[in-house]
C-alpha positions in Angstrom: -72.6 72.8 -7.5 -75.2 70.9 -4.8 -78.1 70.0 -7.3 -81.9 68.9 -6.2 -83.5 66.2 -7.7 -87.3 66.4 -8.8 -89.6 63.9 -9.0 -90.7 63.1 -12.5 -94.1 61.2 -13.4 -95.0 60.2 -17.3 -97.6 58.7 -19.0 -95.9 56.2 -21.2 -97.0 53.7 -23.9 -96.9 50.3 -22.2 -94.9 48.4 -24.9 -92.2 51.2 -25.2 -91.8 50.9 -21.4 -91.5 47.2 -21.7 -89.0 47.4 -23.9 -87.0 50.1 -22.2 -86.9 47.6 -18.7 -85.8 44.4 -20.9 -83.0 47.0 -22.0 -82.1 48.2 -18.8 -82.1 44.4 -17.4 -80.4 43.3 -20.1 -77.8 46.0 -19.0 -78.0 45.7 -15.6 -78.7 48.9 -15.1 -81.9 50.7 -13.2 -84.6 52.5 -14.7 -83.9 55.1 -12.9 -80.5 55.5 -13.8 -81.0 54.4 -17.5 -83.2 57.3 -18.1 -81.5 59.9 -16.3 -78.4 58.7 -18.7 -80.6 58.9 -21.7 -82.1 62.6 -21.1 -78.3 63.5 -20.0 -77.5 62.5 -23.8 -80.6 64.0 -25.3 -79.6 67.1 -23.5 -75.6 67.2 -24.3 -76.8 66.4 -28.1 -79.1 69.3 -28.4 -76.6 71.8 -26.9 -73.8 70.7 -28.9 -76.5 71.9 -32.1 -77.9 74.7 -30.4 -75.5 75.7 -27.7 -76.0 75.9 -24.1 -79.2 76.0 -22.0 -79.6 79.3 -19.1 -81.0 77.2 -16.4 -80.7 80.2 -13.8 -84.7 80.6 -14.7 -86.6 78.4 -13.3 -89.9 76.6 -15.1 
């Protein structure tokens, strides 16, 4: 399946941000990746509960 990536912008607390970089240096690991890792696991977690999400609709 050939996939498009959208661009994402967020207001986020400043100190939680901070804390997320240290992480993802301390990993060596990019922000970018880090958080496209953390949704992909937020995501898998809730569908395991719930079951799968249709994502032929688009929002």
């Amino acid at each position: 399946m050939n996939r498009k990536n959208d661009k994402l912008i967020v207001n986020i607390d400043s100190e939680l941000l901070y804390k997320y970089k240290y992480i993802c240096k301390y990993f060596k690991i990019s922000l970018r990746e880090q958080l496209s890792f953390t949704m992909l696991k937020y995501v898998n977690s809730f569908e395991e509960i719930n079951g799968p999400i249709e994502t032929t609709k688009t929002t």
